[in-house]
C-alpha positions as CSV (number, residue, x, y, z in Angstrom):
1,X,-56.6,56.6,-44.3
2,X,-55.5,57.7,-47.5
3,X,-59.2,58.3,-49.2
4,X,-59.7,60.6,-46.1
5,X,-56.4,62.9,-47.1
6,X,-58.1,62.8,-50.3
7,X,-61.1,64.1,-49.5
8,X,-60.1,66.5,-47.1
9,X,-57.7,67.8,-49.7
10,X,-60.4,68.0,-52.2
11,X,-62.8,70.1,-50.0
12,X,-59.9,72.3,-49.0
13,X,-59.2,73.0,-52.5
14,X,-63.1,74.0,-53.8
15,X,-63.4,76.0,-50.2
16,X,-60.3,78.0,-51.4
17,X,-61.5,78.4,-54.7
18,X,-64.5,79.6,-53.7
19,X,-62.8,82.2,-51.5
20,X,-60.4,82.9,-54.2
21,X,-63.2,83.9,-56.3
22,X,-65.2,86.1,-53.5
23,X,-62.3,88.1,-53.2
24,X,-60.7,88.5,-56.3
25,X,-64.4,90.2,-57.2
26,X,-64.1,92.5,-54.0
27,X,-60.7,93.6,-55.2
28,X,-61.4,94.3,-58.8
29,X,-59.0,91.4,-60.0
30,X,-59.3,88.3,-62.4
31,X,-61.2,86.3,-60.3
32,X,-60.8,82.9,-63.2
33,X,-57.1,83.2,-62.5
34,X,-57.4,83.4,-58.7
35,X,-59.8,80.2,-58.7
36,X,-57.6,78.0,-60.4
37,X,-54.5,78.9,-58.5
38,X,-56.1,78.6,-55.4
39,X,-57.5,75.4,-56.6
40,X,-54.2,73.9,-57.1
41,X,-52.2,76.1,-54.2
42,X,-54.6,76.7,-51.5
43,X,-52.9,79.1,-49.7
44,X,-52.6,81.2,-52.4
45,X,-55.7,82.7,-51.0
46,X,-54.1,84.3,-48.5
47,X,-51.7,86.2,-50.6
48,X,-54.5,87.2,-52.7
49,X,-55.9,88.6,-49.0
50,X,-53.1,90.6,-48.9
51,X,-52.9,92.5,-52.4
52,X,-54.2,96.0,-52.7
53,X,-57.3,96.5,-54.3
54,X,-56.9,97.6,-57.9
55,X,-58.6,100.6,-59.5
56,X,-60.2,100.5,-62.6
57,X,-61.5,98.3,-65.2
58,X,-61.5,94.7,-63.7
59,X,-58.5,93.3,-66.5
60,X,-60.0,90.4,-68.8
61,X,-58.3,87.4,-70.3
62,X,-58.4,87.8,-74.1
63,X,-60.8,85.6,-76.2
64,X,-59.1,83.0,-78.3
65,X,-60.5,85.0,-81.5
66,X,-59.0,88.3,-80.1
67,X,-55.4,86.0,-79.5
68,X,-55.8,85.3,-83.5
69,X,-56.8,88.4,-84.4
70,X,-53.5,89.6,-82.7
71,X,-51.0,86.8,-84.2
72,X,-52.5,86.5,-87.4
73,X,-53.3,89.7,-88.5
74,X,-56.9,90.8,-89.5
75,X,-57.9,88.0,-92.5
């Protein structure tokens, strides 16, 4: 009984990524941060359903080079 919670879990959690990631692309927002909240809080998907659609560049995460650039000062 418990494997089948498990798995069901587990194929909730991809499915919701893979939303997360579908519409996160339709409304012009990080879809890497979207996937891995929805992957750990499903139903995070659903408040992503209900933000508006931003305009604009799509925002990136920084690099980890552009993070030391910005900390340590050009070296």
């Amino acid at each position: 009984m418990a494997m089948q919670w498990i798995v069901g879990w587990g194929l909730v959690a991809i499915t919701a990524s893979f939303l997360a990631a579908i519409l996160a692309g339709i409304k012009n927002r990080d879809y890497s941060y979207w996937m891995a909240w929805s992957f750990f809080v499903p139903p995070v998907v659903i408040w992503l359903l209900f933000l508006p659609k931003n305009k604009g560049p799509r925002p990136r995460q920084p690099s980890l080079d552009d993070i030391d650039r910005h900390q340590n000062g050009p070296m």
